[in-house]
C-alpha positions, 0 to 999 in steps of 0.5 A: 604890240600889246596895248599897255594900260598904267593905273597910278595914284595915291596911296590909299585910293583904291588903284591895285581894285580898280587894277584888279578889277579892269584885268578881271574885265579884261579875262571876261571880255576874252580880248586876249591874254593879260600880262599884270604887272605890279609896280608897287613894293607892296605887293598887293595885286596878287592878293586881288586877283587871288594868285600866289606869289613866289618872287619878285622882279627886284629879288631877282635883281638884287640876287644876281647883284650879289652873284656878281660881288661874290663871283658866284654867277655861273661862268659862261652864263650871260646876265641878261640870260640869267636874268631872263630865266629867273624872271620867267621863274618868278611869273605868275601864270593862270588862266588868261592872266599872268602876273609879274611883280617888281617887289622892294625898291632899290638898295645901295649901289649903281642899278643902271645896268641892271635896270637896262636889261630888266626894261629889255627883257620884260618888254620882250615878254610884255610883247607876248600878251594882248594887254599890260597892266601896270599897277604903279606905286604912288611915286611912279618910280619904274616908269621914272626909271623907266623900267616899264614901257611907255603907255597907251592908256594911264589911268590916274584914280583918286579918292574924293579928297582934294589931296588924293587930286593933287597927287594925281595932278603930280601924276600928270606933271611927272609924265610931261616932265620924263617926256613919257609917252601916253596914248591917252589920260584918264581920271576916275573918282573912287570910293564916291559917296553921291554927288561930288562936292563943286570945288573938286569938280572944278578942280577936276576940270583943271586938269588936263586930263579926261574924266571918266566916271566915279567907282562908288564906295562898297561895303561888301567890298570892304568887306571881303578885303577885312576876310583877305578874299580876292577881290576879282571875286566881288559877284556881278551885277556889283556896282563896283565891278559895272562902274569898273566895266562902264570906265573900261567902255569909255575908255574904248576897252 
C-alpha cells in the first residue's frame, strides 16, 4: 500500500510549494514513484512542478455525465470502465512523478454515483505508487466527499498569521468531524520571518497537532513565481528546499 501524504490550509499560504517541494524531495530521495494528486480547482501544482496539463478528474467527470443525459456513451461500455480510461487519458506522466488533477468542483445535479466510481478507480491507481500527495483546496472538499483516501500523514501549512492558524485549527476539526483516518498530524509555519511572535506560539501548542518547523520567507522564490518558473526548480542549498527536507525528516520521510 502506498503511503498517502495530504497537505492542506488556507488559501494563500503557501501548501501546493511545500506541496511541490515535499514531491521534489520525494524523486531525489529515489524512495520510490509519486502519484500527485491535485485537489484544488485552481490547478496549480502543475505549474510547480513544471509538468503540462491536459485534463482533469471533473472534466472527465462532467463529460461522461452529459454522455449520459445525451444518450451519447458508447452502448456496451461500462461507466466505470469508461471512466477508467479517460482517467488514465488526463494522468500526467514524467520521471518518478505523476500527476493527476481533480479540476472544477461540482455543478448542478446528483454526483454521488459518479463520485463512488472515481474514489474506486483512483485508489486503484493510487495502489501502483510508493507515495500520494494530495494537495487539497482550503475547504478540504474531496476528502469531505470522500473522493480521496484516508491518509497517513496530513500536513496542515499556515502563514504566520493567526487567521491562517484558525483555519488550520478547522482543518483538524473537520477530519475529527468525517471521522477521516489520519496516521499522523503535522503543522509547518511558512513564509516565517525570525522568531514567532508568543501569542501564536501559544496558539500553536493548543492544538492537537505536531509542530514540525517553519519554512522561511524567500525572495528568489517569489521571484521565480512572478517569471511563472517551476518551483521545484529553486537551486539546492535553498533555505527553503533544507527546511522543506528537514520537516520531511521529521516527519520520518
Amino acid at each position: 500500500m502506498p503511503i498517502t501524504i495530504a497537505v492542506a490550509g488556507k488559501g494563500g499560504t503557501g501548501k501546493t510549494t511545500i506541496a511541490g517541494l515535499l514531491i521534489r524531495y520525494l524523486r531525489e530521495k529515489n524512495l520510490g514513484n509519486v502519484l500527485a494528486i491535485d485537489a484544488d480547482p485552481s490547478s496549480n501544482l502543475n505549474a510547480v512542478l513544471g509538468l503540462d496539463l491536459d485534463g482533469t478528474v471533473g472534466d472527465v467527470r462532467e463529460e461522461m455525465l452529459s454522455k449520459v443525459g445525451a444518450g451519447a456513451l458508447t452502448p456496451g461500455i461500462p461507466k466505470q470502465d469508461y471512466l477508467e480510461y479517460r482517467i488514465n487519458q488526463v494522468l500526467v506522466e514524467s520521471t518518478g512523478i505523476d500527476l493527476l488533477a481533480m479540476g472544477r468542483p461540482e455543478g448542478q445535479g446528483c454526483y454521488c454515483a459518479a463520485n463512488n466510481m472515481l474514489r474506486t478507480l483512483i485508489d486503484r491507481l493510487g495502489r501502483e505508487y510508493r507515495y500520494v500527495v494530495i494537495d487539497n483546496e482550503a475547504g478540504l472538499e474531496h476528502l469531505s466527499r470522500r473522493t480521496t483516501r484516508d491518509v497517513d500523514i496530513l500536513l496542515l501549512v499556515t502563514d504566520p498569521t493567526m487567521r491562517g492558524l484558525t483555519a488550520a485549527a478547522r482543518v483538524i476539526e473537520l477530519v475529527d468531524e468525517l471521522k477521516t483516518g489520519v496516521g499522523h498530524s503535522y503543522l509547518v509555519v511558512n513564509r516565517a520571518e525570525g522568531a514567532l511572535p508568543s501569542a501564536f506560539v501559544e496558539a500553536v501548542q493548543k492544538l492537537n497537532v505536531e509542530f514540525v518547523g517553519t519554512v522561511p520567507r524567500d525572495e528568489a522564490l517569489a521571484a521565480m513565481d512572478a517569471e511563472g518558473r517551476p518551483l521545484v526548480e529553486i537551486p539546492d542549498g535553498s533555505p527553503v528546499y533544507e527546511a522543506v527536507k528537514m520537516i520531511a525528516q521529521k516527519m520520518g520521510i
